[in-house]
Structures are given as C-alpha cells and as structure tokens.
N, C-alpha and C positions, 0 to 999 in steps of 0.2 A: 144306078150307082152314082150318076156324077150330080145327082141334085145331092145324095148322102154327103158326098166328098167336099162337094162347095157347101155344105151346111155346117161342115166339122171344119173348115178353113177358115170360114169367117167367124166362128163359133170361139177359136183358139187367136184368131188374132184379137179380135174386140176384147175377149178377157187379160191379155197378155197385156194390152196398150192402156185399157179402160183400168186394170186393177190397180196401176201406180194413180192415177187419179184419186180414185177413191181414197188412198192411202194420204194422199194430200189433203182430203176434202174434211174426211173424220178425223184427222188428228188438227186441222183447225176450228173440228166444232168441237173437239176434247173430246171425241168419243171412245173413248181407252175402256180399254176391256177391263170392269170390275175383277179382280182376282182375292179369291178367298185363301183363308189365312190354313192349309190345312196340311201340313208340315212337308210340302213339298219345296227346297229351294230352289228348285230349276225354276217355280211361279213367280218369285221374286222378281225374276232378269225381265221379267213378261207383264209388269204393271205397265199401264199407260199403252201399251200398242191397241192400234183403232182395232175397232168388230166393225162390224155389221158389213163384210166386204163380199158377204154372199150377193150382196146387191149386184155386184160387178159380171157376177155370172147367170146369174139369172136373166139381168140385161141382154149379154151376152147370143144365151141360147135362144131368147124369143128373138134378137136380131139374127141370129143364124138360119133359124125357121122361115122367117119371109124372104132372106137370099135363098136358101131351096126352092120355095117356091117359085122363085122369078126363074130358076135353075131348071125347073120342070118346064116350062114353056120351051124351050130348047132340045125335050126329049121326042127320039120320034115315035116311041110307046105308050104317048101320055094319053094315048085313049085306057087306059089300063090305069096311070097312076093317074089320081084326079089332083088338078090345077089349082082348082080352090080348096082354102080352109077346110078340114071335113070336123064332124062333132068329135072325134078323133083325140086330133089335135087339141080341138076347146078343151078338152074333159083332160088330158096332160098338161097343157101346157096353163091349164086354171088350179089345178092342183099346186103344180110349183109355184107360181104364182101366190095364191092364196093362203097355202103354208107358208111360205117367205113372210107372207103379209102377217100372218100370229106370231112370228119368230121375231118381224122387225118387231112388236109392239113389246114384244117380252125387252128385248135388244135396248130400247129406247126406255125403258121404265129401271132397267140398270143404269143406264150410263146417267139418267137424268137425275136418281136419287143417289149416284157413285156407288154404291153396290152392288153384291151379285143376284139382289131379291126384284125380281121383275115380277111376270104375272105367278101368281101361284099356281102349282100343281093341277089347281080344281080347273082355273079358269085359262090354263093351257088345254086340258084334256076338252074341254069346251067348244075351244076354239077349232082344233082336230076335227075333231066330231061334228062340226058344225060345216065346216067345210067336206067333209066326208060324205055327210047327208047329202049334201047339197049338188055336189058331182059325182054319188053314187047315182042318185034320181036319176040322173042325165044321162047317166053311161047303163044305165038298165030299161028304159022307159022310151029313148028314141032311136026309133028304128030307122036304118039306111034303105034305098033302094034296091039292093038284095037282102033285104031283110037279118041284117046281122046288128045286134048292139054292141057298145063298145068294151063291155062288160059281160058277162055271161050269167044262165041261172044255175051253173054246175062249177060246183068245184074242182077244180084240174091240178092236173101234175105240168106232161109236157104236154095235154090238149087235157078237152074236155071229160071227164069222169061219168059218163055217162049214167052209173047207178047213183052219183052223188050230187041228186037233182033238189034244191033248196030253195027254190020258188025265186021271184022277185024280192019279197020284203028280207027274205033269209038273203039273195045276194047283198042285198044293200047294206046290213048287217056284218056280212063276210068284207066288202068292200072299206067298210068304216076301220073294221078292225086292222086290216092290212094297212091303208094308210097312217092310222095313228100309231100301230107295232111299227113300222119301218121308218118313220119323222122320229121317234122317240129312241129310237135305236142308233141312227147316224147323230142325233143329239149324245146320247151318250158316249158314242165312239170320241166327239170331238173334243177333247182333251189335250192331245198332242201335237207339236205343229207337222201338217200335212199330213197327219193320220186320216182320216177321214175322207179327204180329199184325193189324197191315192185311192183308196179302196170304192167310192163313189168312182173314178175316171175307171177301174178294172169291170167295175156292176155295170155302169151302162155302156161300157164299147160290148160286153155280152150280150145286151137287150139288142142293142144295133147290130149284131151280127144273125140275134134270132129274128128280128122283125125284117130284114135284111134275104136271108133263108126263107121264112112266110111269104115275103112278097114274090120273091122265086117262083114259089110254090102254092100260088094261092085259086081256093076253088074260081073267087070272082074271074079270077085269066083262062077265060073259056080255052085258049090255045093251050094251055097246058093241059087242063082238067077234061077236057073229053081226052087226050092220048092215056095219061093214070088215074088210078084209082083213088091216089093217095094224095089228098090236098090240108091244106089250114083254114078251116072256118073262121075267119077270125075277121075284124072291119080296120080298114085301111093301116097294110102292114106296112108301107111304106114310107106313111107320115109316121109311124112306131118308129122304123129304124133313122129317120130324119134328127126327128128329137133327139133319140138316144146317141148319136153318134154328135151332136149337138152339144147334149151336157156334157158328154165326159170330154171334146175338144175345149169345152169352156172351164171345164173343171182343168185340166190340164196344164191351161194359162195361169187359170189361177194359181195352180200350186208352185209355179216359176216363183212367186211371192209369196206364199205359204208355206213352204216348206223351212226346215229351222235353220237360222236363227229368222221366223217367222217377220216378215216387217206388216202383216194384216190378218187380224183373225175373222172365218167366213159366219162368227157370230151365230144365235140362232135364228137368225133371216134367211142364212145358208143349210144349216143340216135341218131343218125342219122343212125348207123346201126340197132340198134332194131325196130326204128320207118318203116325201109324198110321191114325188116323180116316178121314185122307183116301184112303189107302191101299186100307182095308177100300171107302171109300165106289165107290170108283172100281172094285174087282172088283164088289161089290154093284149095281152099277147097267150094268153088263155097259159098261166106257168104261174098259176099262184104260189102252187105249194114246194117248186123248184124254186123259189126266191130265198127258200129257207140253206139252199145249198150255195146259190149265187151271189147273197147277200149272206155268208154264211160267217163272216167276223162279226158285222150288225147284232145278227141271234146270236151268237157267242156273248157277245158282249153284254147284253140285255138280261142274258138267260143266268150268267152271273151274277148280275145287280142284284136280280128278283132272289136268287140263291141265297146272297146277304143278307136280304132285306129280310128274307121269310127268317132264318137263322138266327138273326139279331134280336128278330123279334119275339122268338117263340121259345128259344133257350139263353138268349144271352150272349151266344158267343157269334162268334167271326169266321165264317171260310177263311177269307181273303183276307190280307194285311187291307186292305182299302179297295172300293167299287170308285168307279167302273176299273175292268179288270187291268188296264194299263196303267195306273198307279200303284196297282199290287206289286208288280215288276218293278216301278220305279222305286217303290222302298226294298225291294230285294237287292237293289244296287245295279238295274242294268243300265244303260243313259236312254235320253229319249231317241237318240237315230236309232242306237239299236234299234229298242223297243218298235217306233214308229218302221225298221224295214222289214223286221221278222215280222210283224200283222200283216206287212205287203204281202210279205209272201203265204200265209195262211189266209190270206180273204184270196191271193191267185190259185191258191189249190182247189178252194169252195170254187169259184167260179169254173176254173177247168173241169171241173165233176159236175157242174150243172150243165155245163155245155156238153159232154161226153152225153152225159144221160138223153138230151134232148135228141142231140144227131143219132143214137143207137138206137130211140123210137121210130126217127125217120127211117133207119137204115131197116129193123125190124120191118115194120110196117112194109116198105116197097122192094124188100126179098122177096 
C-alpha cells in the first residue's frame, strides 16, 4: 500500500506544480487551442488557451511510477511485489505514452496550421491501431515466470470467461479494439473544461482499488493461495494498482487547472492517452467487459455519436440538437458547470456499479 500512496503523492504534486509550467511554455509557443465556429458561444471565451497539457500528466505518472518503485525497496513484502519494471508496466505505461504520442501529432498539425483539422480520421484510426498491435503482441506473447500474460486469450467480465476462449490472434484483435474504443471515447468526452479529466481521476482511482484487491488476493502470493480457494490470475497486480492510482493523482492536479474557467486544455496528447491507459488497464486486470460500466459516461458518449452519425446518415435527421452528447445540453440552455458536474456524477454511478459488481463476484465466489 505505501509504494500505491507515494506513487499517487508524487503523481498529484508534479501535475499540480509541472501544469502551470506548461501553461507558460505553450502559450509562448502560441499553442492555443484551434476552436471551431459551431454555435457554441461559451467557445468564443476559449480561443487562444494552450492544448497539449496532457503532456503535464503524463510526465507526471511515469515520474510517479519510478518513485513507487524506489518506494518498493522499503517494503518488507517485496519478495511478493517485484522491485523491477515488469512487462506489466511496459505494456501500460507504453500505451499512454504512445497514444499521447498520436494525440500530440494530431495537437501539433492544429496549432501549426491554426485550425481544428490535424490528422484525419483515417490516419488517427492508424495511428491507434498501430500502437494496439504493437502492445497487444506484448501483452499476449510474453510470458512471466508463472506463466501469466499481461493480457489474456479469454474474454472477461470481473475475471476470465472461461467458454469465451478467442485464441491469441482473436485476443490481439479484442485488445486493438478496446484501446482504440476507449482513446476515441475520452476524445470525445473532452469538450468541456474538466469534464473528461473528472471522470478519467473517478475510472482509474476504480482500477487502483481493483488491481489493489488482486494484489490482496493474488494466486502468485503462495501465503494466501494455499489457505483459499479463491484467488486473481492475473500478472502483476500491483504495478496495475501503482499506475492507476498514478493517473488519476496526476489527472487530479491536473484538473486544479482545468477545471472552468479552464487556464489549459489536456489537448488530444491527453485523452488519447488516458482513453489507451484505461484500455490496457482494463485487459490487464482481466475486466474488459466491466469497463463498459466503469467507463460507462465514455460509452455513453460514444454510443450517441455513432446514434447521430448512423441517423444522419441514413434518414436525414438528428437525435440530438448536436454530438458529442454535452453540446446537446449546451444548446438546451444548461451552462457548462452544470453540465460538466451532472456527467461527474453519472460516470460516479457507472463506476460504483462496476465496482459493486466486481466485489459481489468476490464475495459470491469465497461464500
């Protein structure tokens, strides 16, 4: 617990101290967030504040991640939690990372042309996918010392689906699709100031408290696992719950300075890497299909877009006054705090329900 705690302290101070910098740094290179003309005037107030401040946090977490580590040295348990880096971590903490990295490039092809037209559609879904491949391979292909990947070839709820066995190439497939569904989703959430950024700091303090639970409960901790029956197959749940309580401390700081009247927006450097994070977090902790409930404003969000899209397309008309769904509200006349605290609290419901669901398997299961 105390590598988690000094992972989420230093996590929350470096974003908190690190984000005003940033805020310095892009609005002397003019990096003002391209705003399109699309009858919103709350957009107006909001031409010229800097993007790309995902940067700050992502910093952030990967510096929080190596104080855990130094944190672990000091445990007297750490025959159980491993000291070094494990693939684990690579395969989280390269997701974030590498999504941020498609996000800055999108981020940078706006601000550098002053529009909102960066990479296109095709050559984002690309970019996803490319990084998906590439640490799906990883997280199905290398195996730990007790033989667990960091990824699974079964599709799970709150563990593994044991009839719903999909081979490697089918995981890797299932793994693609989750990272680029949940990058594309906290993208579209991010609209509002510190919409997104709330609701990521609520997603991953849940992941930290289930990888957190795992590592409790984990078959690897021989002392537990010969007394019950009931343990977590899963590969290092402890660097799971490091990360996770990581981001959402550094997401947290962040939104000191994101929240409205916004002075930094976390750009697509920021939701394209949190959308992966969550992504990876949720194959990694064997709860793919719980992510639909924990991330469950995300898929709201998303599941309306596509409801538009499809709508617009095929008859003409419009569900919603405007996609993604927090503009529809704004032209309904609510203001954005509302708007931005009522999603707080519908993404804390979803969460509370994936977490119930999770502990009532445990509690099932060791009745």
């Amino acid at each position: 617990m105390r590598a988690v705690i000094v992972a989420a302290a230093v996590a929350f101070l470096v974003s908190l101290f690190v984000t005003p910098v940033a805020i310095r740094v892009f609005s002397a290179l003019k990096a003002g967030q391209p705003i399109r003309s699309i009858g919103l005037a709350s957009n107006e107030g909001k031409r010229g504040t800097p993007t790309m401040g995902g940067v700050a946090f992502i910093v952030a977490t990967v510096i929080a991640y190596v104080a855990g580590h130094i944190a672990l040295t000091t445990l007297p348990e750490r025959q159980i939690a491993q000291e070094e880096p494990t693939m684990t971590a690579f395969v989280l903490l390269g997701l974030f990372v590498c999504c941020g990295a498609v996000g800055f490039l999108d981020d940078f092809l706006k601000v550098r042309r002053r529009n909102s037209d960066g990479l296109s559609a095709k050559g984002k879904l690309l970019g996803q996918g490319l990084v998906g491949v590439g640490f799906g391979v990883v997280a199905l292909y290398f195996v730990s010392t007790n033989g667990q990947t960091v990824a699974s070839e079964n599709i799970s709820l709150v563990r593994d689906i044991s009839w719903l066995d999909v081979g490697k190439f089918g995981s890797v497939l299932v793994f693609v699709f989750v990272i680029t569904a949940m990058s594309n989703g906290v993208n579209l959430t991010d609209g509002l100031d510190g919409l997104a950024t709330g609701v990521s700091v609520l997603v991953f303090a849940a992941y930290a408290l289930i990888g957190f639970w795992q590592y409790r409960h984990w078959c690897a901790d021989e002392a537990y696992s010969r007394a019950n029956d009931y343990c977590y197959q899963v590969r290092d749940p402890l660097e799971i719950a490091m990360i996770s309580a990581a981001a959402a401390a550094a997401c947290l700081g962040f939104l000191w300075w994101n929240t409205s009247p916004a002075r930094i927006f976390m750009g697509d450097v920021g939701s394209l890497a949190l959308g992966g994070l969550m992504g990876g977090l949720a194959v990694a902790t064997r709860t793919t299909l719980l992510t639909i409930l924990i991330g469950g404003l995300f898929v709201l969000i998303t599941v309306t877009w596509v409801i538009q899209i499809v709508s617009y397309r095929t008859t003409g008309r419009r569900v919603f006054r405007m996609v993604p769904l927090h503009h529809h509200f704004e032209l309904a006349g609510w203001s954005e705090v509302n708007i931005v605290i009522r999603f707080w609290i519908i993404a804390g419901v979803g969460v509370a329900a994936g977490l119930s669901l999770f502990y009532a398997d445990f509690l099932t299961a060791t009745g």
